[in-house]
C-alpha positions in Angstrom: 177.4 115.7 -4.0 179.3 118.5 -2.1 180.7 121.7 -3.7 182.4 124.4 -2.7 181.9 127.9 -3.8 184.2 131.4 -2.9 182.4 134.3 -1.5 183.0 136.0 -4.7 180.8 133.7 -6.6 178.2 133.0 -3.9 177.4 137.4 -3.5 174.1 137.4 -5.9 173.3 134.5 -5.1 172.4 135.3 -1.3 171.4 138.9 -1.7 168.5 137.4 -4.3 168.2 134.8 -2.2 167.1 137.2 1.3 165.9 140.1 -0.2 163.3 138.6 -2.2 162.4 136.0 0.2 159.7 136.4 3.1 160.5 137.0 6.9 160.1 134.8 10.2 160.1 135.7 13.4 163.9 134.6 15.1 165.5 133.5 18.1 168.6 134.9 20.5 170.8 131.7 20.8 173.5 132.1 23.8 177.3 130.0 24.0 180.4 130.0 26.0 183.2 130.4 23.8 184.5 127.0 23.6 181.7 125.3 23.9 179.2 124.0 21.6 175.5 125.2 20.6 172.7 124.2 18.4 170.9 126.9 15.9 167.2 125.9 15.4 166.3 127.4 11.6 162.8 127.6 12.8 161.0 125.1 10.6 161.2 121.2 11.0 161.4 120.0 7.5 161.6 121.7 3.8 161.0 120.6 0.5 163.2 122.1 -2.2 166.0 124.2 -0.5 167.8 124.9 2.8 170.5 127.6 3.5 172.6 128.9 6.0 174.4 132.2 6.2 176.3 133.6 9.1 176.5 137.6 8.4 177.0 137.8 4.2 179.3 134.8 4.4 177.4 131.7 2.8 177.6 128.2 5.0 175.7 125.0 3.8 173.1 124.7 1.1 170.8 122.1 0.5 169.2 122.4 -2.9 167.3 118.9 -3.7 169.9 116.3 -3.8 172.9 118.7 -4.5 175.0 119.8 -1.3 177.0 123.1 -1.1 179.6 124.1 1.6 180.9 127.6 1.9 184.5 128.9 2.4 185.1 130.8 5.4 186.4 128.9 8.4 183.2 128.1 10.3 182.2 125.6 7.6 184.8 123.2 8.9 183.2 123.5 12.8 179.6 123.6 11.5 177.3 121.0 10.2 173.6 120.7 9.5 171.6 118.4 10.8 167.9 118.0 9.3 167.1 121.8 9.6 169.3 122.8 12.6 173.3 124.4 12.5 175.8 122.6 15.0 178.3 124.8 15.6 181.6 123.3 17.4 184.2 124.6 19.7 182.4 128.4 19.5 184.8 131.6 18.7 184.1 135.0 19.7 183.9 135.4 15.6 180.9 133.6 15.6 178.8 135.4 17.5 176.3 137.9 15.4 173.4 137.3 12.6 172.6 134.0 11.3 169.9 133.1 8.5 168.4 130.5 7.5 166.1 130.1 4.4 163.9 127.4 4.3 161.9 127.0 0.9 161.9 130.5 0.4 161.1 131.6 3.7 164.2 133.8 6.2 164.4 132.9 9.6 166.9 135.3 10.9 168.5 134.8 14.1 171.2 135.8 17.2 174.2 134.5 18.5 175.3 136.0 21.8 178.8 134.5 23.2 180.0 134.6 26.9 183.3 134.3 28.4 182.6 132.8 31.7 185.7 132.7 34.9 185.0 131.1 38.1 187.1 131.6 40.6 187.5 130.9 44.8 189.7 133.5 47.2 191.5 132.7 49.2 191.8 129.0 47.0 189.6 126.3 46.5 190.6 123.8 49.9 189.0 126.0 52.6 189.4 125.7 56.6 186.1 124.8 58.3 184.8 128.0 60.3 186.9 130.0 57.4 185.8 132.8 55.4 185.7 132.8 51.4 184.6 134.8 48.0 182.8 132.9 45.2 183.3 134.9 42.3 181.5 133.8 38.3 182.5 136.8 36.1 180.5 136.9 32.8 182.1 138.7 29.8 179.5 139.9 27.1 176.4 139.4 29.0 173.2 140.9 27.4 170.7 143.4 28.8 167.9 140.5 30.7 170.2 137.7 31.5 170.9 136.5 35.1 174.1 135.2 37.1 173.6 133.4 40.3 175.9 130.6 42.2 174.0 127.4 42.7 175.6 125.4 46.1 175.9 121.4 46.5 173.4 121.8 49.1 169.9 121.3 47.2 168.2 123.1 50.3 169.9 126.5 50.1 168.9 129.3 48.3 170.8 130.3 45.2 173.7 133.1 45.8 174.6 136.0 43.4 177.2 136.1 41.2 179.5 137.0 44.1 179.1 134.6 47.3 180.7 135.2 50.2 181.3 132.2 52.7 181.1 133.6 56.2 182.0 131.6 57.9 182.8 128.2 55.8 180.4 125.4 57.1 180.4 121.6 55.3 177.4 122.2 53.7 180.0 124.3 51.6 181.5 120.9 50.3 181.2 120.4 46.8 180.7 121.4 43.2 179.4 125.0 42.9 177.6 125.6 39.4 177.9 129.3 37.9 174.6 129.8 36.0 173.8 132.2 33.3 170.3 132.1 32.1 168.6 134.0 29.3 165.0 133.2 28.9 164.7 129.9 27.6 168.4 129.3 28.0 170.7 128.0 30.5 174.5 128.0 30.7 176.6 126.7 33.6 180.3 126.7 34.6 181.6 124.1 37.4 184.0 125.2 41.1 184.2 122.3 43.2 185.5 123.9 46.4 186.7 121.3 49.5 186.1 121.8 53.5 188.9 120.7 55.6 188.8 120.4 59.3 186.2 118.8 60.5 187.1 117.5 63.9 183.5 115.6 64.9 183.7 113.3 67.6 183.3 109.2 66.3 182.6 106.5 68.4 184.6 103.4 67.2 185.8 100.4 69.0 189.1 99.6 69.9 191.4 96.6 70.0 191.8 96.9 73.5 192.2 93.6 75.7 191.9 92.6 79.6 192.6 89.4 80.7 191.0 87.6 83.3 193.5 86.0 85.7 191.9 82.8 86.3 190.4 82.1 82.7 192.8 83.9 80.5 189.9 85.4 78.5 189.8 88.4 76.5 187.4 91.1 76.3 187.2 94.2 74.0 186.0 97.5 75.3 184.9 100.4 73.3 187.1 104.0 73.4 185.6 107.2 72.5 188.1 108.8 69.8 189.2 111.7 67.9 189.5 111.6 64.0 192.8 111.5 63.4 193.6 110.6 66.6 195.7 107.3 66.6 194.6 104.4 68.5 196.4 103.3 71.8 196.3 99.8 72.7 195.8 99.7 76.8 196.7 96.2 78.5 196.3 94.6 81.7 198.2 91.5 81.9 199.1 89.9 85.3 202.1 88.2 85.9 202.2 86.8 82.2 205.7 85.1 82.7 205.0 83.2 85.5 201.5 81.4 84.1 200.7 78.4 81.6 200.6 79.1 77.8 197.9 81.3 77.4 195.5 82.0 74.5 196.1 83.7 71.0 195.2 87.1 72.6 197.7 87.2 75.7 200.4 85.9 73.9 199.7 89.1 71.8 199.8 91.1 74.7 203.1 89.3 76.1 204.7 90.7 73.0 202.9 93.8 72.5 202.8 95.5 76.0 204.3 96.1 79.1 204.4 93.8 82.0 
């Protein structure tokens, strides 16, 4: 059974309920705005009665079998789930005190939200041998929190929140992580950044053809190459016209090359 109660009616009710209840020790929880974070109430299980309050506003109750939904607007992105408060698609609003009362007992805790930007100069496709900034800006970070850049390369030592690129190397390549961490948690925000112009030397083989004068046989050869660079097809064919019918591969070069 859900009901719904106004703040009006709901006023005594809390005051009673965390004034004459006794205190627990709480937690300082940590978001993005926009994201989605989990309140722990501090106990695993209860017997009669569990409440949450955000502030003074009243959220969910559960009082024995009867359920009891609050109405200010972060009832509809909230849900409990055993013990805990799921909060969905966070607001800046939603950040301050939050209680919960677990047979009696007040677990008061924090909510602290971050607005996190990451951003690449001069853009995200860099030039091999380049320079660039890595910058993760962190709106309404607390006092003993930490920013640092994390590169796709799992050898290299993490950056702070501003990394400069000098000069660009492939081990650049990637998805950079932005990560925020406040004790026992851990936020992250993803830059994938691309390295262009790498010019490394291949060795591949080439169709390229000679043909024996006397047994019309071909034989490939290998060609060092550039990437990029497109492949030539060389051919050495001797008086084509005036011979038999040859094989598959000079008649290719009879119509693909020079006499």
């Amino acid at each position: 059974l859900n009901l719904i109660f106004t703040p009006c009616l709901l006023t005594p009710f809390v005051f009673f309920s965390v004034l004459g209840a006794l205190s627990a020790a709480g937690e300082v929880f940590v978001a993005k705005v926009g994201g989605k974070v989990t309140l722990n109430c501090g106990v695993s299980s209860y017997r009669r009665s569990l409440q949450w309050f955000h502030g003074n506003d009243f959220l969910h109750s559960n009082i024995f079998l009867f359920s009891m939904l609050g109405a200010v607007e972060l009832v509809r992105r909230s849900v409990v789930r055993q013990t805990n408060l799921e909060i969905s698609s966070v607001k800046e609003t939603d950040a301050g005190r939050f209680t919960c009362s677990a047979d009696g007992t007040v677990h008061q805790h924090s909510l602290s939200l971050f607005s996190v930007s990451v951003s690449v100069v001069p853009s995200a496709d860099l030039l091999l041998g380049s320079e660039a900034t890595l910058q993760c800006d962190v709106k309404g970070l607390i006092e003993g929190c930490e920013v640092k850049w994390r590169s796709p390369n799992v050898g290299s030592p993490e950056w702070s929140p501003t990394a400069q690129l000098k000069p660009v190397t492939s081990s650049h390549d990637g998805t950079w992580q932005c990560i925020i961490t406040c004790g026992s948690n851990r936020l992250s925000e993803d830059l994938t950044i691309t390295v262009q112009g790498n010019t490394q030397t291949l060795e591949m083989k080439t169709p390229v053809f000679v043909i024996k004068r006397k047994t019309n046989v071909c034989f490939p050869f290998q060609s060092r190459l550039l990437q990029h660079q497109q492949q030539q097809l060389h051919c050495a064919a001797r008086r084509i016209a005036q011979r038999p019918p040859l094989p598959l591969c000079a008649q290719f070069l009879q119509n693909s090359c020079s006499k």
